[in-house]
C-alpha positions, 0 to 999 in steps of 0.5 A: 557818323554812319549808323554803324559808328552810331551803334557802337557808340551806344554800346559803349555808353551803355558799358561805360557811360560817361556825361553829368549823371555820371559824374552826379553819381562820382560826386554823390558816392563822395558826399555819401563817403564823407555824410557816414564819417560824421553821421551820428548814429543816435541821432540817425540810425540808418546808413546814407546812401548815394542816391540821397545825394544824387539829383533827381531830373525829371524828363520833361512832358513830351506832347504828343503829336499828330504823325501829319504834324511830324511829317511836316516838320521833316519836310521843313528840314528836308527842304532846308537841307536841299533833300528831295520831297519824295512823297505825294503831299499825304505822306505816301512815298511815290517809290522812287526811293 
């Protein structure tokens, strides 16, 4: 996919996303449908809303690395894919690019 495409996608899916926090979404804006039907407003006078049926994920911690730790792992997958190391082993690029 060129980073053209790539482009084009993500301003779509920023304009129409789609995946499971969508459909989280769809699933609780029903749930919410169907809770205000029944709800008892003496019992509870205030409205539910969807988020109170939306799941909450919390991204993960990312550790942060040192850059000389990434870079490493970037050669690894460079090797792995045949490409050309075009440094000098410290990270700086030797200009053939």
């Amino acid at each position: 996919m060129s980073a053209e495409m790539f482009a084009e996608w993500a301003v779509y899916y920023s304009l129409e996303p789609w995946g499971q926090e969508r459909a989280d979404w769809r699933a609780g804006n029903i749930a919410r449908v169907i809770a205000e039907t029944h709800r008892n407003p003496d019992k509870r006078s205030t409205p539910f809303t969807v988020e109170d049926f939306v799941p909450v994920y919390d991204a993960p911690e990312v550790e942060k690395q040192p850059w000389e730790v990434l870079l490493n792992k970037v050669r690894l997958i460079n090797l792995a894919f045949g490409g050309d190391d075009l440094t000098h082993g410290d990270g700086e690029d030797d200009g053939r690019s």
